[in-house]
N, C-alpha and C positions, 0 to 999 in steps of 0.2 A: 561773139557769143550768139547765140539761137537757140529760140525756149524752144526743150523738147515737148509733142505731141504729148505725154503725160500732163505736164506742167500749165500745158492747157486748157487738162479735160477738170484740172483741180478743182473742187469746192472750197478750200481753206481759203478761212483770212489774212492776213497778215500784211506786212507794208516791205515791197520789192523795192531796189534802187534800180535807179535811170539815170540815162546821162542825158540832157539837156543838149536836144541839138537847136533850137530856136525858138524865143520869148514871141509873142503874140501879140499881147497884149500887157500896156503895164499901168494899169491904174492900180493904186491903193488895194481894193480889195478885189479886182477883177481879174490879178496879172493870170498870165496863163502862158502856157507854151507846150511845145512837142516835146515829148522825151520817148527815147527809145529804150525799151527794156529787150533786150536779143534779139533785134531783127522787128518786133513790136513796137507801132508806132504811134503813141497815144495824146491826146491832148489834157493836159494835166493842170491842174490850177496853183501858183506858186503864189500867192498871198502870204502864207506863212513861212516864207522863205526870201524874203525879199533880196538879200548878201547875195541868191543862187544866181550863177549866169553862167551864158551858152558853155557847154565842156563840160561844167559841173558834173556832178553825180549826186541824186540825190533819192531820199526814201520816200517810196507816193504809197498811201490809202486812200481806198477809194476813192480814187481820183484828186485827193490832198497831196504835195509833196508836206510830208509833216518834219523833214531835217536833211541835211547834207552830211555827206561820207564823203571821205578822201574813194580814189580809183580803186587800191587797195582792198577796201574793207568790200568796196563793190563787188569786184572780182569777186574777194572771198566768199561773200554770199550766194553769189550765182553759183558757185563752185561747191556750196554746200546744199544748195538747193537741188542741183542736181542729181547729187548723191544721194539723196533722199527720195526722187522721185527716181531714180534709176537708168536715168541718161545721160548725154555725155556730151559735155561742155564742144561746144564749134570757134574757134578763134573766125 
């Protein structure tokens, strides 16, 4: 997937999934790691997720993962976000 140019000029809040491609860091409250949300490659803090590991998918705010999804529900959200902003999902 690849966020479309809409999806990036976005002002909205809300909490996107990622899949966790690599842990960073893993102290108690410091863990952290990369996740990619479409092709975006962010460093995200995973303290409140400690169960997450690499492949996961997981829901980040502001820079929090605050829960894990199956791949599923992931897809489905890109899939609906999409729709919404009016572009079109990239495999």
């Amino acid at each position: 997937m690849r966020v479309s140019e809409s999806m990036r000029k976005s002002k909205m809040c809300l909490a996107v999934p990622g899949k966790i491609i690599s842990i960073e860091s893993t102290g108690e409250l410091t863990r952290s790691g990369k996740v990619d949300f479409g092709g975006i490659v962010k460093e995200v803090n995973l303290a409140f997720v400690p169960e997450a590991a690499v492949d996961n998918y997981v829901l980040v705010h502001a820079g929090f993962a605050i829960g894990c999804v199956d791949e599923e529900a992931a897809k489905q959200t890109w899939a609906d976000l999409e729709q919404i902003y009016g572009g079109e999902a990239e495999e």
